[in-house]
N, C-alpha and C positions, 0 to 999 in steps of 0.2 A: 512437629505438630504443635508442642506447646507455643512454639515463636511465630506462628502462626495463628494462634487464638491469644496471644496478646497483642499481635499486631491489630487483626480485630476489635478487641476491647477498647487496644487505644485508640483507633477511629472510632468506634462508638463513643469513648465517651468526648473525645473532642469535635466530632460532628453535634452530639448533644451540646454543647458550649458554645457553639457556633454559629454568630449571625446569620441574617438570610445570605448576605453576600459568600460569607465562609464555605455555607451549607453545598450553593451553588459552583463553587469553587472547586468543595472537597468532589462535587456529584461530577464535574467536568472531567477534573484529574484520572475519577476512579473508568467514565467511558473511556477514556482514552486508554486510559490501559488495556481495559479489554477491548478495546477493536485492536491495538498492537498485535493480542493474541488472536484475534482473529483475523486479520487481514495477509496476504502476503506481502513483502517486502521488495521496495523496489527492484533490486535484483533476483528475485528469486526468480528461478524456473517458471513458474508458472504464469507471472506476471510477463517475463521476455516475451513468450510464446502469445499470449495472448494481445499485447503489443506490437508483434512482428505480423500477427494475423491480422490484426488494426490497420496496418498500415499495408496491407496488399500482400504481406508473404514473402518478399523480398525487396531489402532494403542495405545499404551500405549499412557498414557494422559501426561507423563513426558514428552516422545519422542514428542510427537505433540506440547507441551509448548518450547522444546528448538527448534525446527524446527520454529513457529512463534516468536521468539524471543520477547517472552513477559514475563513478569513475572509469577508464578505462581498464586495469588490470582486473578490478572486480568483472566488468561486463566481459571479458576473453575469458575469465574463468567457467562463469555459468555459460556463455555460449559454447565453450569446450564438452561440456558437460552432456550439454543440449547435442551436440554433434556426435560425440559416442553413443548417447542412446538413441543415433539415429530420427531425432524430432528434428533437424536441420542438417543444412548441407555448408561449407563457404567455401566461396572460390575467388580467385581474384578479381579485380575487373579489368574486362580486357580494354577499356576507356581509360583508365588509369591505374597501371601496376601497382601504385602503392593502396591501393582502397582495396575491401576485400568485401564481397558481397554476401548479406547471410540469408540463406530460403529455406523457408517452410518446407520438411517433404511431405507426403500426404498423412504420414504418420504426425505428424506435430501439424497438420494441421487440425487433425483430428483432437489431438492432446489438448490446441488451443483451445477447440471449441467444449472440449470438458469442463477444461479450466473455466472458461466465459461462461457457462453454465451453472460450476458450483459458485462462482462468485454470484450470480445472481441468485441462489437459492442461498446463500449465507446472506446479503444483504435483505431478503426477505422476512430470513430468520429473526434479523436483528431487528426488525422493528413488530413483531406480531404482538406485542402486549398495546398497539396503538392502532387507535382504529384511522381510517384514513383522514379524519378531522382532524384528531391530535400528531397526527405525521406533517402535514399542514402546516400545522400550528409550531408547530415545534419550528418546521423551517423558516416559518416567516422570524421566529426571535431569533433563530441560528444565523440567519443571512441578516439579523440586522443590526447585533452584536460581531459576528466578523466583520460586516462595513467600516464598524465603529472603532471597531482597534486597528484595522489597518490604518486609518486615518490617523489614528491617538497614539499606536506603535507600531509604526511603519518597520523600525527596526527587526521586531522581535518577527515579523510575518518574513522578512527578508531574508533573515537565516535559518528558517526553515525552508527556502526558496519553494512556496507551492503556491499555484492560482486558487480563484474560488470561482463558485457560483457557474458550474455547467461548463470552465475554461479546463480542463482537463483537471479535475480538484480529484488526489489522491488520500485517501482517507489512513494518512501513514502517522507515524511519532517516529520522529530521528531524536537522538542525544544530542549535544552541544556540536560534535564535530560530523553534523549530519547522519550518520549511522547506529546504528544497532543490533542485538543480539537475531537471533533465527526467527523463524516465527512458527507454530505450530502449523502444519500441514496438513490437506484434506490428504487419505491415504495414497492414493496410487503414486504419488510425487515422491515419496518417501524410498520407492527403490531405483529410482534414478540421479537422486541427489548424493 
């Protein structure tokens, strides 16, 4: 607790020291971190699922690996996972034995459509102190400040490999080598992970 309220302190008193640019800076960092805690992670459960439902319910497990941009041994992990708790099925395909096909059963598709549910009520959540102007507004500097650095650092948007603007734009934060820790979970997730 104490490392905790001086961690605070010390961003207060360096956001107080802090140009407008800083202030903006410090205020960017600290959203990102909370939506990390609030979003789920590319691989998680709940994202597969609601992904897999995205895409019709059944899809090759390759195609559904390069659509969540995960790697492959992570994504046979959570879909193993997905499969004992009976929310999918996979079979091989009989078109080509080495691909293995992964479906929805009604049970996960149900799960998906929870999941799609609490993400839009968490995504509601997060903006209720704006009224629909300042959400607006907010987008229009959002979308015009990301333009601006994709153009100015091409790089740094690269290796986060994500689109924007309505192109499937995942609202994630990876580490250097793409990944990171868990993410805190709406409950029912919690006894099938």
């Amino acid at each position: 607790m104490r490392n905790e309220n001086g961690k605070a302190e010390w961003r207060e008193t360096h956001y107080q020291l802090a140009n407008t640019n800083g202030k903006l800076i410090i205020n960017l960092r600290d959203v990102g971190h909370m939506m990390r805690g609030l979003y789920e992670g590319r691989g998680s459960q709940q994202r597969v699922l609601i992904v897999l439902n995205e895409m019709g319910g059944s899809v090759m497990q390759r195609v559904l690996t390069e659509r969540l941009q995960i790697q492959s041994g992570s994504a046979s992990e959570v879909i193993g996972k997905l499969e004992s708790a009976g929310f999918i099925v996979r079979t091989v395909s009989e078109a080509d034995r080495r691909n293995v096909e992964v479906v929805l059963t009604e049970k996960g598709r149900e799960a998906a459509e929870e999941a799609a549910r609490q993400r839009e009520r968490r995504h509601e959540e997060m903006f209720l102190c704006l009224s629909e102007t300042e959400k607006e507004e907010l987008l229009v500097l959002l979308e015009k400040l990301s333009s601006d650095w994709e153009k100015r650092f091409p790089s740094a948007g690269a290796r986060l490999g994500h689109a924007h603007h309505g192109r499937d734009f995942e609202l994630e934060h990876h580490g250097r080598d793409g990944h990171h820790g868990p993410h805190k979970n709406d409950g029912f997730w919690r006894k099938t992970e």
